[in-house]
N, C-alpha and C positions, 0 to 999 in steps of 0.2 A: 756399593759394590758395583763395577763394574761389569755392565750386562755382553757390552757389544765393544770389540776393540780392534779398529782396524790400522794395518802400519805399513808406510809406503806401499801402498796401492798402486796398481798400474792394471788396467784394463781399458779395452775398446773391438773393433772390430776388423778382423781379420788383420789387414798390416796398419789399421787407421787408428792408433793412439787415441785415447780421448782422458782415462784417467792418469795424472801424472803425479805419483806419492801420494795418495792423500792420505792422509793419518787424522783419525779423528776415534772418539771414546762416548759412549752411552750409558750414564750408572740407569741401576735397577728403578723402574718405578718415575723417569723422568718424561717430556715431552718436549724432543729435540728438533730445531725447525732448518732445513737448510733450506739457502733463499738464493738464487743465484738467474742471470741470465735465461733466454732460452737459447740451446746449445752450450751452455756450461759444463754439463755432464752429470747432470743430476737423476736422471732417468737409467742413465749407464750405472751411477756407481748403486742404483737399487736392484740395479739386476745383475752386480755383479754381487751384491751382499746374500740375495737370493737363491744364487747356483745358476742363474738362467745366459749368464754369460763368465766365463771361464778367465780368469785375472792370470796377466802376464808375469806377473812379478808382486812381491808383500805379503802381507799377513792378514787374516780375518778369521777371527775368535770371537765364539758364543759362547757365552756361560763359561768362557774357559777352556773350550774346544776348539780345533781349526777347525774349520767348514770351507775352507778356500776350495779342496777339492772335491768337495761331497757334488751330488746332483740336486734339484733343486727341490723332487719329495722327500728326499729324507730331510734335508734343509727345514722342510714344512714340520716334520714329524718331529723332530728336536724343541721346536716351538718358533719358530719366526713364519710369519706370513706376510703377503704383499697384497694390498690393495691398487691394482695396476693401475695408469693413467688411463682414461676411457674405458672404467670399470672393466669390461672384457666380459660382462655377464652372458650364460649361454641363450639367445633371447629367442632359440626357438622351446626352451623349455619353461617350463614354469618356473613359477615364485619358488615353490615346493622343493624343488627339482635342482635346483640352483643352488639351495641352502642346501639338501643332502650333500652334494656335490664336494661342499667342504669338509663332509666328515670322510673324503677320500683315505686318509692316512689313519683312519679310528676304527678301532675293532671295541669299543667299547659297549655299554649297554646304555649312555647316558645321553647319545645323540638326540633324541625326541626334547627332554629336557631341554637341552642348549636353544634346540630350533623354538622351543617355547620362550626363552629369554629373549631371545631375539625379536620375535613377535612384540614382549613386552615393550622392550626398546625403542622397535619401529610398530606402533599400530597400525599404520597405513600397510604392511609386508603380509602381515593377520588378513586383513581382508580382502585382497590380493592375491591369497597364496596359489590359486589355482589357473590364474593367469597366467598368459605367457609374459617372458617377462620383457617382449620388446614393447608392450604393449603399455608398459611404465613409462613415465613422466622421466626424463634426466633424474632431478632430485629421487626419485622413488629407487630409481636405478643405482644411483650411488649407496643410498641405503641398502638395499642387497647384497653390492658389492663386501659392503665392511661386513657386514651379518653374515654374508659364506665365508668370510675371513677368520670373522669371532669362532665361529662352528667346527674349526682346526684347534682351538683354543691356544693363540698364539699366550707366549710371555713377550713378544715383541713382533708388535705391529708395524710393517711400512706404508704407508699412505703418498701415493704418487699423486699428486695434483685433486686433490679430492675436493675441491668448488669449484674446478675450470665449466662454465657454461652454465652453472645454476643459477637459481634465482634467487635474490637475496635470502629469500624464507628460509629456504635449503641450505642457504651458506651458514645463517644464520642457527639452525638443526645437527648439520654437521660438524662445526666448531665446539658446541652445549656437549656430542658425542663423546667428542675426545677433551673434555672436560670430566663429564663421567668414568671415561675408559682410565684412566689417570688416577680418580678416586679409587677403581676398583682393584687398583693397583698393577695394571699395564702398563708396558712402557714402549712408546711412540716414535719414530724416526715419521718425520714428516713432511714431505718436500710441498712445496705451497708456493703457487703465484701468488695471493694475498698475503703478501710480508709482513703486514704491519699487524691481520687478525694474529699468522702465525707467529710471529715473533711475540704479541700479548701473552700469551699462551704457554709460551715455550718456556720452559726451563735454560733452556741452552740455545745457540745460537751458531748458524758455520755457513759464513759466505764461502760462494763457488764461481771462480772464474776461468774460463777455461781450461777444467779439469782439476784444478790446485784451490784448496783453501787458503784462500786470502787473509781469512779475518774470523774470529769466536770469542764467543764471551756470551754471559747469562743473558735472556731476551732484551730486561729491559733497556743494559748498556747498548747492545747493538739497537734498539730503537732510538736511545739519544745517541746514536754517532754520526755525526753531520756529515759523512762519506755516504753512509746506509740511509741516509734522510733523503741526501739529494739523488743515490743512486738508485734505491731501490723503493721508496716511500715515496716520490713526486714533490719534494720539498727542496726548497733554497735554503742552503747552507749558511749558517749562521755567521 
């Protein structure tokens, strides 16, 4: 079933074009990796999936819904959240404070709960909680990030660059994540400078070059495609 379906897309910033059609589909329960350039338009077309930047022209459906012109908490409230590039955590608040933070859109009674999963998750967040959280390590950092993500209780996660600057340990933590989040039946739009962990991973697969998809197909085909080897993996073309 498809989750997410976007169709000739056009967005960018004030009169500067950046997304040019892109058409691209997310079924339920997958984990989708776009890999593109820096200035490709991958950070644009997350924020324009998100409500946080307003699309010129095309279509974007959730669940079946348009969302093109919704704002970007109800966006949240429907079930899609963003794990921004440079996490964006509030770092003069705490662990604590942070993770409340994402139950913004929740009038429920199960928030404690959730913030408890998350704990589980991340053990290092547990013992931390009363920290500020500039006071985290990078990797600790980005773990909050997704855990005030989870705490919205997306059906669909965006993840903006989530190992830019970690340490392998971390890279290596956060990939295990959304190996898990996948089991537990989430489903993942991913944008990722490590092509090659992202593209293992992936379900699905959507080069981006300046603004327009180029190239898709299931992870492992685009990791043997000798354009995506030599362009995007550091490898000579066979």
């Amino acid at each position: 079933m498809t989750m997410l379906a976007l169709n000739g897309l056009r967005s960018g910033y004030g009169k500067i074009a950046v997304l040019h059609d892109v058409s691209l589909s997310i079924e339920r329960g997958q984990i989708v990796t776009l890999i593109g350039a820096n200035g490709a338009g991958k950070t644009t077309l997350l924020k324009t999936i998100s409500g946080l930047i307003r699309p010129t022209a095309g279509t974007i459906e959730f669940e079946g819904q348009s969302i093109a012109r919704l704002p970007a908490h109800k966006i949240v409230a429907l079930g899609l959240s963003q794990v921004p590039e440079g996490r964006a955590i509030l770092k003069r608040m705490t662990v604590m404070d942070n993770l409340r933070m994402g139950a913004f859109t929740r009038h429920d009674s199960e928030i404690a709960a959730d913030i408890g999963k998350v704990f589980e998750r991340f053990p290092v967040l547990a013992e931390r909680r009363e920290q500020m959280a500039a006071t985290l390590s990078g990797g600790e950092q980005q773990m909050l990030a997704i855990g005030r993500a989870l705490i919205a209780r997306p059906s669909l996660l965006l993840l903006d660059e989530p190992s830019l600057g970690l340490a392998p340990k971390f890279i290596t933590r956060i990939f295990q994540t959304l190996r898990e989040l996948r089991q537990e039946g989430k489903t993942i739009l991913l944008v990722e400078q490590n092509a090659r962990q992202a593209l293992q991973i992936a379900d699905r697969g959507y080069v981006m070059e300046r603004g327009r998809i180029v190239l898709s197909g299931n992870g492992g085909d685009l990791l043997n495609n000798p354009e995506v080897q030599r362009t995007y993996l550091g490898q000579q073309a066979a």
